[in-house]
N, C-alpha and C positions, 0 to 999 in steps of 0.2 A: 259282930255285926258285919253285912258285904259292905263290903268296897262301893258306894255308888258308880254310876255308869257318867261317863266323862262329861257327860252335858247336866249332870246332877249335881258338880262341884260347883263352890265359888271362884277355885284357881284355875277353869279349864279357859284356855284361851288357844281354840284352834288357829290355824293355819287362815290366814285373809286372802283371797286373790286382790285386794288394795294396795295393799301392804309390800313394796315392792321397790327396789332400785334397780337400773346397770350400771357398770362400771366399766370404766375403756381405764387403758394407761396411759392413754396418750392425752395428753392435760388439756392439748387445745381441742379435744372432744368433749370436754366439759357441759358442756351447751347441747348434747346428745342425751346424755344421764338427765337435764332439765325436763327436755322436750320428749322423751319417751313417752308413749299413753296407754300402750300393752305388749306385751313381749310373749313368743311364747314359748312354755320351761323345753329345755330338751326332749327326745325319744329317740328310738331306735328302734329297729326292728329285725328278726332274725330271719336269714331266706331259709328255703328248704330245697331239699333235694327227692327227688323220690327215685324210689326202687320198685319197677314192675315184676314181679313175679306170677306166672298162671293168671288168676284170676282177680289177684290183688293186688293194688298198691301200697308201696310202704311209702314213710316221709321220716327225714333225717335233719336233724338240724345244721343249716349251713351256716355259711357267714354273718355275723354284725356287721350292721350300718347304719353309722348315728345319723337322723335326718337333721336336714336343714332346719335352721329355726325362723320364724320372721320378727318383726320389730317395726311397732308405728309409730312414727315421730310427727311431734305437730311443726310447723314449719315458723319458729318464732320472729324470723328475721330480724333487723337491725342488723349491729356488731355480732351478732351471733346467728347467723343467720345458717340455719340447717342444708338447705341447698348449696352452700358455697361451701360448705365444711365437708358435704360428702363430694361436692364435686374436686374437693383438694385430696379426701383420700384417694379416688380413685388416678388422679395425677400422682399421689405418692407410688402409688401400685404399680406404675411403668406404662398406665396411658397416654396416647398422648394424638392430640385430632389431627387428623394426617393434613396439614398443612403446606408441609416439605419434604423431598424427597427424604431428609435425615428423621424426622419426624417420626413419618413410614416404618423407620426400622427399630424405633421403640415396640417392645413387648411387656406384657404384663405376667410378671414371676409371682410364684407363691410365696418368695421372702418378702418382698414390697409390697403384695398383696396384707400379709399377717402383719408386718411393721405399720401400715398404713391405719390399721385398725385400732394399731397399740398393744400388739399381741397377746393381749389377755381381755379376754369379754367375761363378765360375771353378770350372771342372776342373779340378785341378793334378796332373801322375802325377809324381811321385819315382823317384830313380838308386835304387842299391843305398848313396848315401850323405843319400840323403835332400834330394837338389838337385833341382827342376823341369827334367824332361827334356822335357815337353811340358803344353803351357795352354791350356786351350779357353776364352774369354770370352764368355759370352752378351749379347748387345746388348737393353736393356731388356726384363729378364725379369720373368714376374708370375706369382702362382699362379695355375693354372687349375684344379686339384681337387685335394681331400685328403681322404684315407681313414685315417680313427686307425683303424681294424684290426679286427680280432676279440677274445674272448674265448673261453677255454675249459674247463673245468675236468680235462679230459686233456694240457692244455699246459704243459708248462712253460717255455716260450719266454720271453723279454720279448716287451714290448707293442712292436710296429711303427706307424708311421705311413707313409706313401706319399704324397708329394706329386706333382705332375705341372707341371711348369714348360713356360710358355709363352714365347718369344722372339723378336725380329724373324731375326735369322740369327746366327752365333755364329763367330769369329776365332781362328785359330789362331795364336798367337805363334810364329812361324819362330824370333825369337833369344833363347827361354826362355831357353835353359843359362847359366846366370850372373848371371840379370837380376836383381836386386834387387825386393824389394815397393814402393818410391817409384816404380821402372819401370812396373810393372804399374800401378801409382797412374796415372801419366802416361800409361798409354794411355789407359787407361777415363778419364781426362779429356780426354784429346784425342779421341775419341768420340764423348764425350758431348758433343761441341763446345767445351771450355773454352777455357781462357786455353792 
C-alpha cells in the first residue's frame, strides 16, 4: 500500500510559525526572550554580476549576503523593563551621549557591539511538545536600529519596540532534535573559536 501524503498521517506535525523562542547569552536579556512577539527567520541573497557580450547578457553568480533580521518586542516594563535593557546594550556597545568632551571620543566597536547582544542570537522553533525542531544561530550579531514605536490615544495596543539585527551569516543546526542547551553552548563556543 502507498505511503500516505503527510497531512494523511496521525504523526504529521508540521512546522507552526507559533511555536517559537530567542535566545540571547547574555542572562540580563532574559526579559527580551519574554517580550518577543515575532521575529523574522534569516535569508540571504546572492548578487549577480553580468557579462555583455553582442547582443546578449550573461548573469554570474556573485557574492552572499545574509540580510538583517528584525524582531518585535512588547515593551513589558517594570524591573524588566525592555527600553532600559536595549538602552544599556547600546551603552555596552561604546555609546555614549556626547555630554563631555571625554564622552565625545567614545566609539561604538563591533566587539561591544556582539558582546552587548550576548554574542549568540538563536531562533529556536518548537514540536508540538515543546522540543527544538529547528535553530537558526546568528554569528556575531549587533543592533543595528531600534524603534520604541508609537503612541496613540486611539490605541490600545501595548507599546512595541522593533529592533533590526545585524549579522555576519547565521547556521542552521542540522541535529537540533534532542540537542541539549550545553550543545548549543558548545557550538557558539566552537564558533566563536573557543576551547
Amino acid at each position: 500500500m502507498p505511503e500516505p501524503p503527510f497531512w494523511g498521517t496521525h504523526s504529521t506535525d508540521p512546522k507552526r510559525k507559533f511555536r517559537w523562542i530567542v535566545n540571547f547569552t547574555n542572562p540580563s536579556q532574559g526579559a527580551l526572550q519574554l517580550a518577543a512577539k515575532n521575529v523574522k527567520k534569516p535569508s540571504f541573497e546572492v548578487g549577480t554580476t553580468a557579462h555583455k557580450w553582442l547582443n546578449h547578457t550573461f548573469f554570474f553568480p556573485a557574492r552572499l549576503t545574509w540580510k538583517e533580521i528584525s524582531i518585535t518586542l512588547v515593551d513589558i516594563g517594570g524591573p524588566a523593563d525592555i527600553t532600559s535593557i536595549i538602552n544599556s546594550m547600546m551603552e555596552n556597545s561604546g555609546y555614549r551621549l556626547p555630554t563631555t568632551p571625554d564622552a565625545c571620543r567614545a566609539a561604538i566597536t563591533k566587539q561591544a557591539s556582539v558582546n552587548a547582544i550576548g554574542n549568540r542570537f538563536q531562533i529556536v522553533q518548537l514540536d508540538g511538545n515543546g522540543l527544538p525542531n529547528e535553530t537558526w544561530l546568528l554569528v556575531n550579531p549587533w543592533v543595528r536600529m531600534v524603534d520604541y514605536g508609537d503612541l496613540s490615544y486611539d490605541a490600545d495596543e501595548l507599546v512595541e519596540i522593533n529592533l533590526t539585527i545585524q549579522y555576519d551569516y547565521a547556521i542552521k543546526d542540522p541535529d537540533v532534535r534532542g540537542s541539549t542547551a550545553q550543545d548549543l553552548a558548545d557550538l557558539a563556543t566552537a564558533i566563536a573559536g573557543g576551547p
